[in-house]
N, C-alpha and C positions, 0 to 999 in steps of 0.2 A: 432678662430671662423671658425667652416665650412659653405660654403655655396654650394647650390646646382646649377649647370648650365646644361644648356639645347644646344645641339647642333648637326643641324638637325637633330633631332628627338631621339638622344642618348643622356642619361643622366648620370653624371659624377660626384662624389664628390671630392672635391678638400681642400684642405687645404689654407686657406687664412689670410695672417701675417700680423700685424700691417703697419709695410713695405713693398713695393712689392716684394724687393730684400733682404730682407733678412732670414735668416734660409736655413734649408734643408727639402726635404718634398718627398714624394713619393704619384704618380698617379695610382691605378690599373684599367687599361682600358680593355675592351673589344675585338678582333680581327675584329670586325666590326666596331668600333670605329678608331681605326689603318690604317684601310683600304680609311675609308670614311671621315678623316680630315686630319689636315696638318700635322699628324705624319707622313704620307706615303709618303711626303719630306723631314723626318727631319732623315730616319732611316740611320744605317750605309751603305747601297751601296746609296745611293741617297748623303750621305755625301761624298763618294768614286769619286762621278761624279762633284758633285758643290760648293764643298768644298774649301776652301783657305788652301795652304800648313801650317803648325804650327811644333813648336819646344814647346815642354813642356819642363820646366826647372823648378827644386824643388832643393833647398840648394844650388843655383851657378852652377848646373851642367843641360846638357841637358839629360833628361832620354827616352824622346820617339819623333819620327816623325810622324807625321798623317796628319789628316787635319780635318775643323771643319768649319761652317758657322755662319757668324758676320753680326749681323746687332742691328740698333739703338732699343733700349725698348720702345713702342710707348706708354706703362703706365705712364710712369714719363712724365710731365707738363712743367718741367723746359727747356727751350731750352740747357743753360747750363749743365743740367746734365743728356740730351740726349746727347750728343757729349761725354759724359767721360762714362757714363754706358749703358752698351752695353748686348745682349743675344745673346747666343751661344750656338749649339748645338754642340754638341760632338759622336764620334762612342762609343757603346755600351761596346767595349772594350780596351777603352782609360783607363789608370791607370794614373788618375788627379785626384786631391786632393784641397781643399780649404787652399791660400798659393801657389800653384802655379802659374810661367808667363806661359803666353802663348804668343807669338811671331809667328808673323805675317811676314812672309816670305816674302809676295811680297810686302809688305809695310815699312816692316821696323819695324812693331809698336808692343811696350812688351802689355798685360793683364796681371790684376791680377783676378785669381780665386776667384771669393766671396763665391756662393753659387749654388744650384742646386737644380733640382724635377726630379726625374727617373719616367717615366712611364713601368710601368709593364702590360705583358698580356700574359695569360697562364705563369707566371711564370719567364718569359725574360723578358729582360730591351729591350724594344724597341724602344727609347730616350730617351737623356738625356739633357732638357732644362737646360743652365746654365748662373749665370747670372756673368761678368766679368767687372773689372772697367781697362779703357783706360787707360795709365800712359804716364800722359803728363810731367810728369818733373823726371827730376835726382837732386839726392839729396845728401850730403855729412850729415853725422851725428855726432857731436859734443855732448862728456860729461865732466862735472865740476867734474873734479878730484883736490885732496888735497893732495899734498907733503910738507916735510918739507919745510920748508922758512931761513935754516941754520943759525935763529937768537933764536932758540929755540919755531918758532913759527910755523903756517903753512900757506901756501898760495895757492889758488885755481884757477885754467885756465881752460880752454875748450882744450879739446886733441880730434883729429880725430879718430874714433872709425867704423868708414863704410864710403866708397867714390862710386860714380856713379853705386848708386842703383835706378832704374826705382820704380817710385811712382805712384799714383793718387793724386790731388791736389786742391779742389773745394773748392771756395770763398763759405763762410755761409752769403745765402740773409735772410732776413727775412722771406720769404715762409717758407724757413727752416727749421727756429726756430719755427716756430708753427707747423707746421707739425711731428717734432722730438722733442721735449720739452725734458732736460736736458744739451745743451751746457751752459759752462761757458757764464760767461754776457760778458766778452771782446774776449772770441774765437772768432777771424775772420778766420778761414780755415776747413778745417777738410783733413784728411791724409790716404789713406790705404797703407798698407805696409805688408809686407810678416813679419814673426813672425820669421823667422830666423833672422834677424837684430836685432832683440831685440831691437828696440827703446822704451825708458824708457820716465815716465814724468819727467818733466824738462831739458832732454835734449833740444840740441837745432838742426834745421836742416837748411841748407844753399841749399836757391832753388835760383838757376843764381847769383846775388848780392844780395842778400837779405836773412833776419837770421829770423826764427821763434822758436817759445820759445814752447814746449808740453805740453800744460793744463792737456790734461788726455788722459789717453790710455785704451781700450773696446778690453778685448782679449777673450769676451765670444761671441758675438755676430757673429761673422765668425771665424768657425775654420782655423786654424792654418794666419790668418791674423790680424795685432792690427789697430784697426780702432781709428784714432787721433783726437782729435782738437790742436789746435795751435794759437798762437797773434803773434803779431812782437816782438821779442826778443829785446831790447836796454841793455841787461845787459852787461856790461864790459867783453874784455878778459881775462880779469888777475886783480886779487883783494888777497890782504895784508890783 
């Protein structure tokens, strides 16, 4: 759906997604437009001055140092899912990708890359709004593999598969579920995760003491990231 916004006195068409945060989209703005809103703190020398140091990191490695400005999405409602989803601007010629951390230097704290809107004018990308989710938990990931059972038969266990990989982890309230209509009926969680891990459904993934079971995995909706829901796991280690 596009809608039209008005902002003093410059008008702007924008692209606007069933979810606030999700897709990728492109702005083409004006040079007066640039000047006269709050792109004109969002560009890259204004990033260069007020920016928080960061490490992008894609596939386990770190591939670039910058820096970038974080702060809470004042769109989302949920208190809860202002604390994990977060907007970030980025310089114009950061090479970051949906699926990558961002890591937060004088914090300590990883992001996962979700999605992004590039404003263009005359041609240049003059910011890059992006929207990243906070990773509050580390996670180990567990799959049911099948080996023989040396009685002619076979037997299946959970085997470690990924350990202390930085996640995102938010409880599904009921706001939730109506506002995103298709979680499973007993998903209690939902998960983002980088696509390199390959978390599958039915694995299982272990956050502090506690084991969650993968209802379904959404590997369209944010590139290069699978976006999860998840129940509490009770199934057995090891089963004959």
């Amino acid at each position: 759906m596009n809608r039209c916004r008005q902002y003093r006195g410059i008008e702007m068409e924008v692209q606007v997604t069933g979810r606030s945060f999700k897709g990728l989209s492109m702005t083409v703005v004006s040079p007066d437009f640039v000047e006269q809103t709050f792109l004109r703190r969002r560009g890259s020398e204004a990033i260069d001055r007020l920016g928080t140091p960061i490490q992008i990191l894609r596939e386990g490695s770190v591939i670039a140092l910058s820096r970038a400005i974080l702060s809470p999405l004042q769109k989302i409602s949920s208190p809860k899912t202002l604390s994990i989803i977060r907007e970030a601007w980025f310089k114009a010629d950061d090479d970051i990708q949906g699926g990558d951390y961002v890591f937060d230097m004088n914090r300590s704290i990883y992001f996962l890359y979700l999605a992004q809107n590039e404003y263009i004018s005359e041609g240049e990308i003059v910011g890059i709004a992006s929207i990243v989710a906070k990773c509050n938990h580390v996670i180990s990931i567990y799959r049911n593999v099948e080996k023989p059972s040396g009685y002619g038969g076979v037997k299946s266990s959970f085997e470690e598969i990924g350990r202390d990989i930085p996640v995102s982890i938010e409880f599904i309230k009921g706001g939730v579920r109506e506002t995103e209509p298709g979680f499973f009926k007993q998903s209690t969680h939902r998960i983002f995760t980088p696509s390199f891990y390959g978390i599958s459904e039915m694995d299982r993934i272990k956050v502090g003491e506690n084991y969650l079971r993968i209802d379904a995995v959404d590997t369209i909706s944010f590139p290069n990231v699978r976006y999860c829901t998840g129940t509490r796991d009770e199934r057995p280690n090891e089963s004959r």
